[in-house]
SETI-26069 format. One record per residue: residue in one letter; x, y negated, z of N, C-alpha, C, O in turn. Coordinates in pm, whole numbers, plus 32768, in hexadecimal, padded with zeros to 4 digits. Example, Ala and Ser with C-alpha at 12.3 -4.5 7.8 and 13.67 -1.06 7.14 Angstrom:
2
A85278239830C84CE81C2830C8528814A830C8590814C834ES850580E182C48557806A82CA850A7FFD8313853D7F8E8324
END
This chain:
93
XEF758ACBE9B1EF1A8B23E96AEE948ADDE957EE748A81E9A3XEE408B07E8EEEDDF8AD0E8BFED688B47E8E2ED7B8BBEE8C5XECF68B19E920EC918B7CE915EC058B34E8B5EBDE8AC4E8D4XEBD98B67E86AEB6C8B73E7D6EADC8BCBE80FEABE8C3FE82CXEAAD8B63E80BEA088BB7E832E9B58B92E7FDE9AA8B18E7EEXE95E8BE3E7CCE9038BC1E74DE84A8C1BE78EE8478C86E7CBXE8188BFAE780E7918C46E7A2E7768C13E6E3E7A68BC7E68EXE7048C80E6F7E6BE8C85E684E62E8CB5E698E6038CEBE6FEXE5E88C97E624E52F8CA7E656E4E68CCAE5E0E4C58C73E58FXE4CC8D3DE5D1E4608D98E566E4158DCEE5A4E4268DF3E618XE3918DE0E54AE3078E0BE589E31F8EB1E554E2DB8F13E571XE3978EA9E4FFE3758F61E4AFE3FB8F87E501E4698F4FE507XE3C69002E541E4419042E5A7E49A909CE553E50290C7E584XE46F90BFE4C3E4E1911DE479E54390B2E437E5BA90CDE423XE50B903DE418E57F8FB0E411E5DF8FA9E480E6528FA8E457XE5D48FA3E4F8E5F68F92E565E6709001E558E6E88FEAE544XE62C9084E569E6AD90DDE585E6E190DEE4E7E75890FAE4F6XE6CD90D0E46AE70F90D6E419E7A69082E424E81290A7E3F7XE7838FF0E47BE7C08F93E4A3E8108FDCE516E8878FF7E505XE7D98FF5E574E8469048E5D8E8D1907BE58DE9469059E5A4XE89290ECE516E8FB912EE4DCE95890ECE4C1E9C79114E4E5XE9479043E45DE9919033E3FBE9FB9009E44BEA6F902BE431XE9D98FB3E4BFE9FE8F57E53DEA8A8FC5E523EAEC8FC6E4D7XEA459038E5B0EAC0906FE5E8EB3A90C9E577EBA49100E594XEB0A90C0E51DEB7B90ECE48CEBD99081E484EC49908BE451XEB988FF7E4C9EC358F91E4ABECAB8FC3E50AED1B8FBDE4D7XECA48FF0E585ECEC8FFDE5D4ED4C9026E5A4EDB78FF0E5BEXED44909DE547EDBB9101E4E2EDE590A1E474EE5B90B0E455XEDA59043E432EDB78FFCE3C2EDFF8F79E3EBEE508F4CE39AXEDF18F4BE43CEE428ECBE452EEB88EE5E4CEEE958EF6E543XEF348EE7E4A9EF7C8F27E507EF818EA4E5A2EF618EBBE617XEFA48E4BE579EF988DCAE5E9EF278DC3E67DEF2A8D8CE6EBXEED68E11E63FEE5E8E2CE694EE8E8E82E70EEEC58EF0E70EXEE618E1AE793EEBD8E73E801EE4A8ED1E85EEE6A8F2CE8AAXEDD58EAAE847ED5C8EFAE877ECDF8EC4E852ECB68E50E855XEC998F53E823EC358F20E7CAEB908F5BE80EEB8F8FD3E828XEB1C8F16E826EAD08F7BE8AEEA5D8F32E814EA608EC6E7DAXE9FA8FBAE801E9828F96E7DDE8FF8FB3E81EE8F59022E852XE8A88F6DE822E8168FD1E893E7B38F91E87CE7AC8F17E869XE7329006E87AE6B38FD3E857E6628FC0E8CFE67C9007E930XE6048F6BE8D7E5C38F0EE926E54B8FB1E97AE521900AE931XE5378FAEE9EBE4C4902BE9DFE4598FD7EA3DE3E28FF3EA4BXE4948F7DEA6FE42A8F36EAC3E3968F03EA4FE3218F28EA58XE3CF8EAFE9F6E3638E89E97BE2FF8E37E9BDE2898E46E99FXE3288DD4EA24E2E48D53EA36E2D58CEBE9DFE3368CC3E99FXE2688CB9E9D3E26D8C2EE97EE2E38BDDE977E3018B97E916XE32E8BEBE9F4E3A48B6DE9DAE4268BB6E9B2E48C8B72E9A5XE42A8C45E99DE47E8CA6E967E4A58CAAE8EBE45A8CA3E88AXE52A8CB6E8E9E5438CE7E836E5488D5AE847E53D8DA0E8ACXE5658D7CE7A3E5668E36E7ADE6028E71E7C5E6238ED5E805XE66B8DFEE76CE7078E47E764E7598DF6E7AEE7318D82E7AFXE7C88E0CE7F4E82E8D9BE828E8CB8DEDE7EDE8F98E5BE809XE8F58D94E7A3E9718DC9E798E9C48D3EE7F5E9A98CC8E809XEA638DC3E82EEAAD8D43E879EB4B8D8EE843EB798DFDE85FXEB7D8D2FE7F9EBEB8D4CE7D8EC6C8CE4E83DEC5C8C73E86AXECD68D31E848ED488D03E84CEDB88CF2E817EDF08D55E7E9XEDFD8C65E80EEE538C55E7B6EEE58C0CE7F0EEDE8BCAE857XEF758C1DE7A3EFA78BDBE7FCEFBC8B31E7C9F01A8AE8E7EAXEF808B1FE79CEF758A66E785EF128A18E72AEEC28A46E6D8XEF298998E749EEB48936E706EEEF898DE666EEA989E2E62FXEF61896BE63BEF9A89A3E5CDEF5C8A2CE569EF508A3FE4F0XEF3F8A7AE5E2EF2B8B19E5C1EEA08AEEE5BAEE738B20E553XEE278A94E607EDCB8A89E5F9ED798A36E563ED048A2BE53FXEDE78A11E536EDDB89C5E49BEDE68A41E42BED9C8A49E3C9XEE4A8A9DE44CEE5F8AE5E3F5EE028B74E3F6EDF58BC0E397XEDC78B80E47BED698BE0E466ECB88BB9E438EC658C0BE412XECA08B19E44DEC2C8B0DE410EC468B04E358EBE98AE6E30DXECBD8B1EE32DECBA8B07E2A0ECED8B85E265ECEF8B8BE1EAXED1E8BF9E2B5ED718C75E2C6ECE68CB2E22EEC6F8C94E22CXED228CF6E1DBECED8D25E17FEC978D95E177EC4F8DBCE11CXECB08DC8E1F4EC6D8E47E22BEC098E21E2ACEBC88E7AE2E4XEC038DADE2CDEB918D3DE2ECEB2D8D1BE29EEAB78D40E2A3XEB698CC6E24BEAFD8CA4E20BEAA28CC5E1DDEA428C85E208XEA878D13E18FEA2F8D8BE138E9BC8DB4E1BBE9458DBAE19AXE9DF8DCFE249E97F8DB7E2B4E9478D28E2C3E8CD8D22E2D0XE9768CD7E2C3E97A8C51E2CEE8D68C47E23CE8688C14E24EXE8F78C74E1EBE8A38C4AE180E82A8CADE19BE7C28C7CE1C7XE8328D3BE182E7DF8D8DE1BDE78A8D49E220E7158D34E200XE7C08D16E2BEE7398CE3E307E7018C91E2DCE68A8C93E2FBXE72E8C1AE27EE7138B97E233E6718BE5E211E6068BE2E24DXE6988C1EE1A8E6358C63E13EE5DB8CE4E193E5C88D41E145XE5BB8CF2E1DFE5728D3CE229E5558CF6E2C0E5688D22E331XE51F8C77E290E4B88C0AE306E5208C67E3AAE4E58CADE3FDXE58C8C53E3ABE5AF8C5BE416E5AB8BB2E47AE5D88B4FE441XE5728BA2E50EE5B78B1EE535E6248B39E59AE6238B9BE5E5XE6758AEAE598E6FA8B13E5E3E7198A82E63BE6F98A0EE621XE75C8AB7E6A2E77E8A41E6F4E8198A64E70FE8438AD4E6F4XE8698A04E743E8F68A27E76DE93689DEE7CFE8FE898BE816XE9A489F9E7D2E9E489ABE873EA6A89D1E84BEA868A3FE81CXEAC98964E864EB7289ABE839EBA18979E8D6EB49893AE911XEBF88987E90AEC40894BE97DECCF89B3E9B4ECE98A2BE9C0XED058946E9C5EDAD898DEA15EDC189D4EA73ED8E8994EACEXEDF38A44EAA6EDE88A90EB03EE418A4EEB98EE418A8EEC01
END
């Protein structure tokens, strides 16, 4: 199994949870997805992001096909275009 972790970092908090939303709507939309956790930051330290999504998947395989998954992307472009910064981490369980 593959675990997907992504933080993300906006100064506007209705970006943030707009992002929450879109996040946890993949869970229903991409069936491969074996657990899907979204959460906003409340600490709000300087070295803090605001969102962490951590998805699970069951392979490098499934992890190719969900960064290009069509019901991805369109989020994928959305943070592009709304100064989101994002960081990530993939690794094997």
């Amino acid at each position: 199994m593959i675990r997907h972790i992504v933080f993300f970092k906006n100064e506007d908090a209705k970006k943030v949870e707009e992002l929450q939303k879109m996040l946890l709507e993949l869970e229903d939309k991409i069936d491969f997805i074996l657990d899907l956790e979204v959460g906003i930051d409340f600490v709000r330290s300087p070295r803090s992001f605001d969102l962490a999504l951590t998805v699970t998947l069951p392979s490098k395989e499934h992890l190719q096909l969900y960064a290009n998954h069509p019901e991805h992307m369109p989020i994928v472009e959305w943070v592009k275009s709304n100064g989101f910064e994002s960081k990530a981490v993939d690794y094997e369980l």
